[in-house]
N, C-alpha and C positions, 0 to 999 in steps of 0.2 A: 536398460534402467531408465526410469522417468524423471526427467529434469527436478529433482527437488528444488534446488535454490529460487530456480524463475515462479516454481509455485509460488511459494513463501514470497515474494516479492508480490506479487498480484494479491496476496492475500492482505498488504499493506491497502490497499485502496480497496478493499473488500472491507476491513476493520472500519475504514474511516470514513467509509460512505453512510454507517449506522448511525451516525451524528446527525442527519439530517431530521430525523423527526421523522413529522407526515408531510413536509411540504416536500415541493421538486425543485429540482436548479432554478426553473426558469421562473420558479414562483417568488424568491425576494431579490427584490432589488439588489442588495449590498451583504451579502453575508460571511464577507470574512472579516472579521470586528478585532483590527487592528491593535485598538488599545485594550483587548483583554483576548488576546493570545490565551492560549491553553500550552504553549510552548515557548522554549525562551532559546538563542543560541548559544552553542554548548552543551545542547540536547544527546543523551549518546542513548543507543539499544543494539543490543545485542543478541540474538535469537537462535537456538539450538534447534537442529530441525532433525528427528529420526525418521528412517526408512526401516520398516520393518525391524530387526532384532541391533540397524546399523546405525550408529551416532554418523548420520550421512553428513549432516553440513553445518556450514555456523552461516548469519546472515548481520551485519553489523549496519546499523541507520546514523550517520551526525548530521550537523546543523550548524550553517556556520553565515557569519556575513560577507556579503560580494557586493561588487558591482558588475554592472553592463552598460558601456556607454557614459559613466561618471552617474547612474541609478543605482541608487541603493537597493540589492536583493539580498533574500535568502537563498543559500547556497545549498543544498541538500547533496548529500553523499553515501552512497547504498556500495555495501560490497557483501558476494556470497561467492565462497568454494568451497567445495566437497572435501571433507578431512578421510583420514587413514584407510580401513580395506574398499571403502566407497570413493577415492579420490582415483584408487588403483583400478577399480572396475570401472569409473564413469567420472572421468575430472572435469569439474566444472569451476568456471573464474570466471564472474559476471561482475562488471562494473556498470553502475548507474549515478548520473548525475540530474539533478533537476536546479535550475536558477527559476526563482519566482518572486513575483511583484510583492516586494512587501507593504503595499497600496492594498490592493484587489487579494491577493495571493494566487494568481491566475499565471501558468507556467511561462515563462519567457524561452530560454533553450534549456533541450534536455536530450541526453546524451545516452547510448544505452552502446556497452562493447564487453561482447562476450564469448566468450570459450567455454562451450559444454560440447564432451565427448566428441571433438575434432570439428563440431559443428560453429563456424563463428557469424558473429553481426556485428557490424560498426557504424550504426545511425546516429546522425546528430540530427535534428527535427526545431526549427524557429516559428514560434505562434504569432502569427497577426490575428489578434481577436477581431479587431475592429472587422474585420473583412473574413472570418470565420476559414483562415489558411492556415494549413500547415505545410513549410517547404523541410522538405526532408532529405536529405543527403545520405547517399548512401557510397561509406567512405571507403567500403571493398570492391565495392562496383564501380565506382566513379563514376555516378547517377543522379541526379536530380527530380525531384516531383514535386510540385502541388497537390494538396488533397483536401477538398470541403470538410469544416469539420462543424461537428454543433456549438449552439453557443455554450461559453462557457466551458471549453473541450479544458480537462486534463490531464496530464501525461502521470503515470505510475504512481511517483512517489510524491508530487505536488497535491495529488490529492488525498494523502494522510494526512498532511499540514493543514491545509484549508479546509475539509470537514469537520477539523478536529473544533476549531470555533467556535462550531454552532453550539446555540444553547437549549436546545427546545427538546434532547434526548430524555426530558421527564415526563415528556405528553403522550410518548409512543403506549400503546397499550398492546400487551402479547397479541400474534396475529395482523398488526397492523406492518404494513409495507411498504417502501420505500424506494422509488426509478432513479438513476443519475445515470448523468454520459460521463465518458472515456476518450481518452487517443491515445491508441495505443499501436506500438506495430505496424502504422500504415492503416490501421482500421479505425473505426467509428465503433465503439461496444455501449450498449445500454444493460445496464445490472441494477436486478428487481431483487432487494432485499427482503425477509421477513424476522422480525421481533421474535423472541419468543418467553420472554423475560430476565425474571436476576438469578441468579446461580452462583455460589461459592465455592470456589475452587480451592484446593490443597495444593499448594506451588513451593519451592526451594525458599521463599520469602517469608511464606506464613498462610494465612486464609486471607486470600481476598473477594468483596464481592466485586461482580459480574453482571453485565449484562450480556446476553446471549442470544445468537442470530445464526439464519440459515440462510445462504445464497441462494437466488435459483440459477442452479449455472447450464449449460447447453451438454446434453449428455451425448455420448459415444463420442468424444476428441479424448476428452485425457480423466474426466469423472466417471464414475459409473451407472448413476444417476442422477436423476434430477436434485434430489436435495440429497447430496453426498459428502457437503463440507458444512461444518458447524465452525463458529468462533466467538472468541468470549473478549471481552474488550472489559477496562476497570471503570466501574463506577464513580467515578470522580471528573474533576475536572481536569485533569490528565489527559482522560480518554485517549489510555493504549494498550496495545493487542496484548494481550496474556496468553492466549491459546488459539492454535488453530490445530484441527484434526479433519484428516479429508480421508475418504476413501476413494482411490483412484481404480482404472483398469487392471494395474497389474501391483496390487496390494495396498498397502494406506500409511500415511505420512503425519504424524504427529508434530509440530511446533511450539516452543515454549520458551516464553521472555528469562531469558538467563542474565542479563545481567545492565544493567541502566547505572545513568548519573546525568546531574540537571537537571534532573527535573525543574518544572515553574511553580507547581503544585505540591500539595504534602501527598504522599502514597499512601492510600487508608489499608495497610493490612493488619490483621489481627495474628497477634504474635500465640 
């Protein structure tokens, strides 16, 4: 069976890379706009993810404040396992942490330990932007590395936060695309977005609208083509993921926002 939770986890920085508009990272200067946040902490989500006919997994996001070093950060907290006859064919327990600058919101350390189907990882990974490194630890190997990363690199879940920011998602016009970098896993990923417009969804909540996007993601690993995952993100200034629907190699994985609190935002749905 295909790792559902870790999708839906990358799907986080899929949603929130659609914030950017038409510029690219390296195109503004300063763009995570501290004093008008699109989030607040005390943020909670909670995300239901099916596998075919199976209620495979739940994926739960908070928000919380930290330090490092006596610096004030956002503390971010990701957890996903696999419930009932899908826990028994393929158990998965993935914890994710990201600490990030609530200056810049550029990741500081982030943590990633997980148990899918006997398969585990236990990376803790420390960003020096200034000097474009990431030292990464590896807590099952008892391993150390260095690894060049691009400017501006962000880890999983720091960059739902930090795109979520921007303000410029009213210029995109359908068709139009959008590059950002990643660190993720020891790699470097660039992910080339495309718009496709607004769309109203019929959710447990009510009608909300949508904006809608397709990844172009690298086919024959875990997709089955080139543009095989769709996702809808809300229209407001929220901007958070409502849906994602992927078709994978071995069947397709639906996700859907089940259940939130904190918002900073009013939620525009139509009852």
């Amino acid at each position: 069976m295909v790792k559902p939770v870790n999708l839906f986890l990358l799907s986080f920085f899929l949603v929130s890379s659609f914030t950017w508009g038409q510029q690219s990272i390296d195109s503004i200067k300063n763009p995570f706009e501290k004093k008008q946040n699109a989030f607040k902490t005390g943020e909670w989500f909670e995300f239901r993810i099916h596998y075919g006919i199976f209620n495979a997994s739940y994926v739960t996001l908070e928000l919380e404040n930290d330090t490092i070093d006596s610096t004030p950060v956002f503390h971010a907290k990701g957890y996903g396992a696999t419930t009932g006859l899908a826990r028994i064919l393929f158990k998965v327990e993935d914890y994710y942490d990201s600490y990030f600058s609530q200056e810049t919101g550029l990741p500081i350390w982030f943590i990633r330990n997980i148990y899918e189907g006997g398969y585990t990882k236990d990376l803790e990974i420390r960003f020096n932007h200034e000097n474009e490194i990431a030292k990464i630890y590896n807590k099952k190997e008892k391993k150390c590395q260095e690894i060049k990363v691009n400017p501006n690199a962000h880890d999983l879940i720091s960059a739902f936060y930090y795109l979520r920011n921007i303000k410029n998602t009213s210029s995109m016009k359908p068709g139009e695309s959008v590059s950002i970098n990643m660190f993720f896993d020891s790699e470097n990923y660039l992910f080339k977005l495309k718009f496709l417009g607004l769309e109203t969804l019929d959710t447990k909540f009510g009608k909300i609208t949508c904006r809608k996007y397709i990844p172009y993601v690298q086919s024959g690993r875990v997709f089955t083509e080139e543009e095989s995952v769709t996702l809808w993100v809300s229209n407001d200034e929220n901007k958070i993921p409502i849906r994602l629907q992927a078709d994978i190699a071995v069947g397709s994985i639906k996700c859907d926002l089940e259940n939130f609190k904190n918002l900073k935002h009013p939620f525009k749905i139509k009852i």
